[in-house]
VEXDREN-2710 file (C-alpha; in Angstrom, 1 decimal):
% VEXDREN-2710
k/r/px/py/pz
1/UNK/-16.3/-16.5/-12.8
2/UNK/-13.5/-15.5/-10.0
3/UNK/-11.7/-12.6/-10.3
4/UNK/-14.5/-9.8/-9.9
5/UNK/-11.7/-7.5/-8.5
6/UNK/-8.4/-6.2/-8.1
7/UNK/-6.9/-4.8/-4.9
8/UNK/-3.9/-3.4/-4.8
9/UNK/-1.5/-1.9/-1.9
10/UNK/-0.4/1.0/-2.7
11/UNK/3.7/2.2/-1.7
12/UNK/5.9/-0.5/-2.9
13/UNK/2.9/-1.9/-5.6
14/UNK/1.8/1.0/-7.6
15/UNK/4.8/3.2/-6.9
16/UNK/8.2/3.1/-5.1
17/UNK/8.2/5.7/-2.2
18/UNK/10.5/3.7/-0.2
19/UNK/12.6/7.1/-0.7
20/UNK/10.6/9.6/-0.3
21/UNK/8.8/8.2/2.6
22/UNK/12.1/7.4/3.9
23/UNK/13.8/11.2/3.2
24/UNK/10.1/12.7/4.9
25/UNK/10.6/10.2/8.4
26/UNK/14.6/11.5/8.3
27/UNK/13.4/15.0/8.1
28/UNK/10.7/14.9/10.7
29/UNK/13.2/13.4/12.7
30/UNK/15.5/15.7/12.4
31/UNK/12.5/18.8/13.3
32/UNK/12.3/17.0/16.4
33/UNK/15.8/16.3/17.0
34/UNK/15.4/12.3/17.4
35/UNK/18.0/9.5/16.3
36/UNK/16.1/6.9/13.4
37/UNK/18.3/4.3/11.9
38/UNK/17.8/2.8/8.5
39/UNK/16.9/-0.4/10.0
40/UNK/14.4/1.0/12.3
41/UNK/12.6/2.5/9.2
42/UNK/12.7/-0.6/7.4
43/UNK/11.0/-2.7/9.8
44/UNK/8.1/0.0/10.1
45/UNK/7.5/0.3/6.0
46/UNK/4.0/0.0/5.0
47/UNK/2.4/0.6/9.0
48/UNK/0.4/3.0/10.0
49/UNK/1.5/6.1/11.6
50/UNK/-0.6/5.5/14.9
51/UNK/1.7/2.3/15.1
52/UNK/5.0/3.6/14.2
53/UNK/5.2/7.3/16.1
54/UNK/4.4/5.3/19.6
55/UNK/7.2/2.3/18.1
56/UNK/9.9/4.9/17.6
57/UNK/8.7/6.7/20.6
58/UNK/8.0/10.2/19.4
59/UNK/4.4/10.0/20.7
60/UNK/3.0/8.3/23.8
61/UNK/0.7/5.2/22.4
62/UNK/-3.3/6.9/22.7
63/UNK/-1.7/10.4/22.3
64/UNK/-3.6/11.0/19.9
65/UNK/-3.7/14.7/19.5
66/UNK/0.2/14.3/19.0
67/UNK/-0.2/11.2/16.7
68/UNK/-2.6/13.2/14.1
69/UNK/0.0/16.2/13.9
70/UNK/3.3/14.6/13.8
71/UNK/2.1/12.3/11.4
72/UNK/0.0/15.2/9.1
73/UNK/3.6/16.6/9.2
74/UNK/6.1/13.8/8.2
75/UNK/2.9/13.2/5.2
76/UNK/3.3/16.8/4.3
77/UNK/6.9/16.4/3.8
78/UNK/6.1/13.6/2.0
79/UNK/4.3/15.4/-0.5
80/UNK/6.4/18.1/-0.6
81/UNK/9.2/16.1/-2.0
82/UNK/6.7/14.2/-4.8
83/UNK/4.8/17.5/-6.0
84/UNK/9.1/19.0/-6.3
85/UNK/10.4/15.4/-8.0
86/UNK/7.3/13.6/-9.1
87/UNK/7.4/10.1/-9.3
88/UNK/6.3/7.3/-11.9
89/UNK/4.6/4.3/-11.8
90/UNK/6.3/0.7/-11.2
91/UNK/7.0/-1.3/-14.2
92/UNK/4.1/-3.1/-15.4
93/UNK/1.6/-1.5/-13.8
94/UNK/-0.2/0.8/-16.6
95/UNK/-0.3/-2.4/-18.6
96/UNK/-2.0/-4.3/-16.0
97/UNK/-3.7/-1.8/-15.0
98/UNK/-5.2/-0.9/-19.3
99/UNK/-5.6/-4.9/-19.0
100/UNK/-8.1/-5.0/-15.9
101/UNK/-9.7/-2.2/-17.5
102/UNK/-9.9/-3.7/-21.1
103/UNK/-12.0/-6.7/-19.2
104/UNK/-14.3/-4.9/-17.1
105/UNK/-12.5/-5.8/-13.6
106/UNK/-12.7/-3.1/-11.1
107/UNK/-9.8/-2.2/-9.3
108/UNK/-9.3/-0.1/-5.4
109/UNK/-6.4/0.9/-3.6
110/UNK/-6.0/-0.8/0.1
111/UNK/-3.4/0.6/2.2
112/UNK/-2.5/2.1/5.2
113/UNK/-1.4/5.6/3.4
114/UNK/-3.6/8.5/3.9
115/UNK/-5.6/9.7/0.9
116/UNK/-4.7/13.0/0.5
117/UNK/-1.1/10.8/-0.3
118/UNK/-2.7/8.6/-2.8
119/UNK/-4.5/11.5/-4.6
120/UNK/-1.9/13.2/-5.0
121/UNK/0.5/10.1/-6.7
122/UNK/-2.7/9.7/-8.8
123/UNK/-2.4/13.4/-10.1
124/UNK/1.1/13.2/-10.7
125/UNK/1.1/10.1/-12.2
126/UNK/-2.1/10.4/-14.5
127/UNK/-3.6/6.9/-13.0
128/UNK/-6.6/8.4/-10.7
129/UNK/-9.6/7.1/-13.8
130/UNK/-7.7/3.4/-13.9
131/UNK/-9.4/3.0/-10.1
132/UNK/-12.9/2.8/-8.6
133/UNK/-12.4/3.7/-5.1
134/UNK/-9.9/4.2/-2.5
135/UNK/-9.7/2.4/1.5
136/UNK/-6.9/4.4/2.6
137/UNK/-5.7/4.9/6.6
138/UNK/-8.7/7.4/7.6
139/UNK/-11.8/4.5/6.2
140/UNK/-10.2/1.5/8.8
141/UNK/-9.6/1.3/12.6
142/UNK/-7.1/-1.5/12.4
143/UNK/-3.9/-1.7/10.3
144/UNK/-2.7/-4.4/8.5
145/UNK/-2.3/-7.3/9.3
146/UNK/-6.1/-6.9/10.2
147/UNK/-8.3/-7.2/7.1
148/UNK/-10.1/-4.6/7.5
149/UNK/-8.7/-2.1/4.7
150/UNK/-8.7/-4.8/1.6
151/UNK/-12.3/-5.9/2.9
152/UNK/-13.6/-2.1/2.7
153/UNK/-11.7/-1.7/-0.3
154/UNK/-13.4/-5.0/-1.8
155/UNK/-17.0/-3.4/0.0
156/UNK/-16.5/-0.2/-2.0
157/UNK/-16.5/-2.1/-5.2
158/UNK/-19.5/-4.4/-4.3
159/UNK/-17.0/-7.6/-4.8
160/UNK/-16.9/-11.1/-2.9
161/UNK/-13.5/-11.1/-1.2
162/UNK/-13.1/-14.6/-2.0
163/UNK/-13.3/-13.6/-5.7
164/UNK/-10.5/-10.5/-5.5
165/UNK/-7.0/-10.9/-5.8
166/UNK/-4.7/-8.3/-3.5
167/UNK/-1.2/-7.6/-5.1
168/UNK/1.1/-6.6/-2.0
169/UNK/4.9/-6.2/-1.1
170/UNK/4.8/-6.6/2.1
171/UNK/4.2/-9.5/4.9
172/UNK/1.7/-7.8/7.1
173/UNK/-0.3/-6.9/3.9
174/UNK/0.2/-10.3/2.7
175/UNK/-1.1/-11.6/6.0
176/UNK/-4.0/-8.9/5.9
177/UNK/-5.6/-10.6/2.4
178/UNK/-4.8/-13.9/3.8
179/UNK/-7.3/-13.5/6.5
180/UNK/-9.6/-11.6/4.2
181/UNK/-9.9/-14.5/2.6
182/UNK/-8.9/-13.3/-0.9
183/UNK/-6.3/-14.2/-3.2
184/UNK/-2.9/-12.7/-2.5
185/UNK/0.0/-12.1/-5.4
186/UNK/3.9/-11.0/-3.7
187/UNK/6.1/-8.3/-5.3
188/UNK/9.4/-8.4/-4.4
189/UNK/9.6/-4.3/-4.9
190/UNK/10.5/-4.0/-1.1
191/UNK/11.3/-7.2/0.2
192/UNK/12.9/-10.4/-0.9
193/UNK/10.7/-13.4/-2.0
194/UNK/12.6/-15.6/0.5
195/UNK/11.0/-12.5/3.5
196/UNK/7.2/-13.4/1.8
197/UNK/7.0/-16.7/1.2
198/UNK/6.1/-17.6/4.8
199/UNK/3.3/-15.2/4.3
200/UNK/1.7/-17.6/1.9
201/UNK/1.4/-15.9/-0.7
202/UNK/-0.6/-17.6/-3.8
203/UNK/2.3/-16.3/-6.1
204/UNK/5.5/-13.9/-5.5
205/UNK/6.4/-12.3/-8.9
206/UNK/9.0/-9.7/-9.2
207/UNK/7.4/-6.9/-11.0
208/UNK/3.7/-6.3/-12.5
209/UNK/5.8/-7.0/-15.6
210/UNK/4.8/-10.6/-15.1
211/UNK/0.8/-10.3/-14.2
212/UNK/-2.0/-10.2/-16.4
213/UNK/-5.4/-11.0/-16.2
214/UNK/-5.4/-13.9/-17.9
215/UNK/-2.8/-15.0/-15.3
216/UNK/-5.0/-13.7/-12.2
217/UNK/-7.7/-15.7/-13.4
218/UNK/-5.1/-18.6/-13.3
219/UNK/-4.3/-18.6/-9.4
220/UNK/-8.1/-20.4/-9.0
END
């Protein structure tokens, strides 16, 4: 039967840091005395930080000695402000999340985060035993839209990608299970449905409110 697997991005699916990644890029910013518009950090959400330092131009593209410690630094601020705040899971997604579990589907996290990011939302948060595995930024050489982090992800788990599902919120993650040949579910957390529906997406929902296994197992 399809649906052997669930993949799930993690900012914007599991949690909202749009804040909190957004206060951590403000402050390292303002450490290195640079300019970063609202807009500019919009259109780099949910990207690697070996794409976005060389973007903004706070790193010289193949630097990568300066990549790795400006970016270890904007993730430790990062941190800093969830460990002080905390932070609580999207709505919907502990009862999707008991669901999968209740049914024997194994479920990863696929995203372009690093790890020491997601395992520390999945302390504070109490969701670390709900997922198998983890592909996070340091398993993949490519970013999404590349496949490469929902097909390890999907690897870890022993799963045919043509039986998983990815639930994403944005368009280059949506583009990245596309080509990965998997099932791919939109959630508007970050970005209109009208911004994802040229993505293709097999479904756009607006929270994990709306999911279920039972519906999963309906988008074959």
């Amino acid at each position: 039967m399809p649906l052997s697997a669930v993949l799930f991005d993690f900012d914007g699916v599991v949690i909202d840091s749009h804040e909190a990644h957004g206060r951590s890029w403000f402050s390292l910013a303002g450490e290195l005395g640079h300019e970063l518009s609202h807009e500019t950090f919009v259109s780099t959400f949910g990207q690697r930080n070996e794409s976005i330092l060389p973007f903004l131009g706070w790193a010289e593209e193949g630097d990568r000695e300066r990549i790795q410690l400006l970016g270890d630094r904007k993730e430790a601020l990062y941190r800093e402000i969830l460990l002080a705040e905390g932070i609580e899971p999207l709505p919907g997604v502990v009862a999707l999340l008991e669901d999968l579990k209740a049914n024997g589907i194994p479920c990863a996290i696929g995203t372009s985060t690093p790890r020491a990011n997601v395992e520390c939302v999945l302390k504070i948060t109490g969701l670390a035993d709900y997922f198998q595995d983890i592909a996070a930024s340091e398993d993949v050489w490519r970013g999404k839209p590349d496949p490469e982090v929902f097909l390890k992800a999907a690897g870890k788990l022993g799963a045919n990608p043509a039986d998983c599902v990815v639930i994403e919120d944005a368009q280059v993650g949506l583009r990245a299970a596309r080509a990965g040949g998997m099932k791919a579910v939109g959630v508007t957390t970050t970005h209109p449905a009208a911004a994802l529906e040229p993505e293709k997406p097999d479904r756009i929902v607006e929270s994990l409110e709306e999911v279920s296994v039972a519906w999963l197992r309906g988008l074959w």
